[in-house]
C-alpha positions in Angstrom: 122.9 191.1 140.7 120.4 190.1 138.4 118.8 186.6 137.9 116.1 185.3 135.2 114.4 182.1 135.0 111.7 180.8 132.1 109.3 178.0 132.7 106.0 176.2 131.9 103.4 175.8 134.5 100.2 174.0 134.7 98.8 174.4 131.8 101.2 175.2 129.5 101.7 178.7 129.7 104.9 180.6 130.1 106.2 182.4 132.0 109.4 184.5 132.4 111.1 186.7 135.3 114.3 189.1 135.4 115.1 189.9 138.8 117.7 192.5 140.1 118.3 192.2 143.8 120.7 192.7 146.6 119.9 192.2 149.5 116.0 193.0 149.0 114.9 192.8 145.5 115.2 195.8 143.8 113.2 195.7 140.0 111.2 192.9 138.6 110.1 192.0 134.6 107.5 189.7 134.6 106.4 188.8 131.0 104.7 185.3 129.0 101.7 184.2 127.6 99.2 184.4 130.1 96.9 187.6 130.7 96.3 189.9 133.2 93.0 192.1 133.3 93.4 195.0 133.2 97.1 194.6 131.2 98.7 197.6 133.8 98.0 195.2 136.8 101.3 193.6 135.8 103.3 196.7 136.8 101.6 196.8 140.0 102.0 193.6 140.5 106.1 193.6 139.9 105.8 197.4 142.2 104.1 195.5 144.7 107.6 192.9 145.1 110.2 196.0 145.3 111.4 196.1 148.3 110.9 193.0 149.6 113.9 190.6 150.8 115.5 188.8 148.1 116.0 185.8 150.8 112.3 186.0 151.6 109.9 183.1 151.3 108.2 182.1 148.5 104.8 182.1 150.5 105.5 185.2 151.3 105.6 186.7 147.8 102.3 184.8 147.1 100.7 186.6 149.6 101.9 190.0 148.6 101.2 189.2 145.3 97.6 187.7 146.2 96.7 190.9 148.3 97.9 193.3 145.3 95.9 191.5 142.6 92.6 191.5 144.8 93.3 194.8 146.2 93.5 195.8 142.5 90.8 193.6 141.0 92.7 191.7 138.7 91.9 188.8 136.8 94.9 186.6 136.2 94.2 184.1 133.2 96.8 181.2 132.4 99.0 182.7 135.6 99.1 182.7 139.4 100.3 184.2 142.0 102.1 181.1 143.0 103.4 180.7 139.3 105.0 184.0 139.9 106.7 183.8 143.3 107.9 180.4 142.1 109.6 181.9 138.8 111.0 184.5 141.2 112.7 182.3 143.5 114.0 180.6 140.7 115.8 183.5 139.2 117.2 184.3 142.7 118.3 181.1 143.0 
């Protein structure tokens, strides 16, 4: 299957997910108009949700996501990880 959402979060950015999952989420597109230093932290970022549960908890998506982006060094400007994992839940519905 395959789910998007778009929203606005604090602070007027946007932000926009495609999801395709089964069971456990299989590829993730995460694009807007925030920034992410350096730019290819995004991919690890998405790489770092593969695999995961598609039923899993949003907390536990901000974590992964949290642990990839400081495990990575990456400044996230007009985004967070709880931005994300929100928008991702939302495209699962």
């Amino acid at each position: 299957m395959e789910g998007r959402s778009r929203q606005k979060i604090p602070g007027g950015k946007l932000v926009e997910v495609r999801v395709e999952y089964g069971e456990r989420i299989l590829g993730v597109e995460i694009v807007g108009d925030f920034f992410m230093h350096p730019e290819e932290a995004l991919g690890r970022i998405e790489d770092c949700l593969i695999g995961m549960r598609s039923g899993e908890a949003e907390g536990a998506m901000v974590e992964a996501i949290r642990k990839e982006a400081e495990n990575a060094g990456v400044e996230m400007i007009g985004i967070s990880p709880e931005a994300i994992a929100k928008a991702i839940k939302m495209a699962i519905g």
